[in-house]
N, C-alpha and C positions, 0 to 999 in steps of 0.2 A: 707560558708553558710551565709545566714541573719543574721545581730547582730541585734536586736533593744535594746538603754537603755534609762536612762531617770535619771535627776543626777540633785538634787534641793538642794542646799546650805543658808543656814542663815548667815545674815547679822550682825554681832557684833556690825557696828558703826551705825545700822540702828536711827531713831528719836522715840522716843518712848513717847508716847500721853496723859498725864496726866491729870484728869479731876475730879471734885465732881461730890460725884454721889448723885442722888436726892434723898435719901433716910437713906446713910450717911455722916457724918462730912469728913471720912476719903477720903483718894484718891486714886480712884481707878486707876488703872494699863490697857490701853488698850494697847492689843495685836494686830498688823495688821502684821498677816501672807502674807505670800510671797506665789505664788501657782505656779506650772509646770504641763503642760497637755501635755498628750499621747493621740493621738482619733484613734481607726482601723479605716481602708476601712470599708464601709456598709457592713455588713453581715448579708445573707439571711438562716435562719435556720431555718423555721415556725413547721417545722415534730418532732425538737428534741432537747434539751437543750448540751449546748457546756461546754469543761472545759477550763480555762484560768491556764496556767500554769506559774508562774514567781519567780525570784528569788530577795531579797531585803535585804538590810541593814542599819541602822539607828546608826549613830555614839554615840550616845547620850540618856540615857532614854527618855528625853520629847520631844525630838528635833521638833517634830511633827508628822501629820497623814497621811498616805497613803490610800487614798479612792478608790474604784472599783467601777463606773459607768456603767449603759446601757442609753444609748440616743435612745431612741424608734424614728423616724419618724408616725410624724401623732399622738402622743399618746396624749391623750384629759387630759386635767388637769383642777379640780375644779377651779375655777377664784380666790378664796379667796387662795388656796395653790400657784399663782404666775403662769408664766407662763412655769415654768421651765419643758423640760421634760428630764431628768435623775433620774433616779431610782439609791439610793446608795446599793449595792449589798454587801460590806464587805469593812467596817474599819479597819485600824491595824495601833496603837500608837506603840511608841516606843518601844523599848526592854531593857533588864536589862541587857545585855552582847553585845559587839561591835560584831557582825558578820554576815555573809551572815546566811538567813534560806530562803527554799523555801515556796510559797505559792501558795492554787491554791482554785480557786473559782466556783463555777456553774454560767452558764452563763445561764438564763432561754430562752426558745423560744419565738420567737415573732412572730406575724402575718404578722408585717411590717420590711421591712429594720432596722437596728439598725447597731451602730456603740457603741466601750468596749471603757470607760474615763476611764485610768489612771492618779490621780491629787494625785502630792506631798503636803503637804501644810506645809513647815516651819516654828517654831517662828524666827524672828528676832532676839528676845532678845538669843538666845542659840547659841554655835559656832558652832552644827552640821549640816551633811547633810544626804538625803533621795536618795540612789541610786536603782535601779533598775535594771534586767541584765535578759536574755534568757526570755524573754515574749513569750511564747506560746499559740493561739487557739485551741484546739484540739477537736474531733471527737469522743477521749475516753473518759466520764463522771469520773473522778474520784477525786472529791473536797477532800481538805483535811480533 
């Protein structure tokens, strides 16, 4: 059968960017995350909202975020919010115990074409990583 997974690692010996911050004396600590993207095929679903089913693990509490997108085609975006068109549909940070849990999201309908962003996004500074395993579209609504 289909595997799909998706498997984002942090960098230990990454450079990490030290700078004043305008406001205070101290120094702050910039973070530049590392990201991994999943995109479906377009999917046409205009009648009825879809479940994404997936299974994920985070080696580390802070390691980083796993975000669930929809990328709309054609979706009109205020000028001042950018020209981005990804809707974030459900975040999920780390976890306090190293293990597979599954996760499943509603996927809303759309009028137009649309393709589900799967984005890992790891700190550098941490030695974990963000895996991913059995991604599912489904047909049965049943978010967690």
């Amino acid at each position: 059968k289909p595997h799909n997974f998706i498997y984002a690692a942090s960098n230990t010996n990454a450079q990490i960017e030290i700078r004043k911050t305008e406001t205070e004396a101290d120094e702050e600590l910039v973070r530049k995350g590392r990201v991994a993207r999943l995109a479906s095929l377009p999917v046409t679903a205009p009648d009825s909202d879809l479940c994404m089913s997936f299974w994920y693990h985070f080696t580390e509490k802070h390691t980083g975020t796993l975000n669930i997108k929809q990328k709309i085609e054609h979706l009109e975006v205020k000028e001042e919010e950018g020209d981005d068109n990804e809707l974030l549909i459900r975040s999920v940070n780390g976890q306090m115990k190293s293990r597979w849990r599954e996760g499943r999201v509603l996927i809303p309908s759309a009028d137009s074409p649309y393709q589900v962003i799967i984005e890992a996004q790891v700190d550098p500074t941490d030695s974990g990583y963000i895996s991913l395993d059995d991604i599912k579209i489904m047909d049965e609504v049943d978010p967690e």
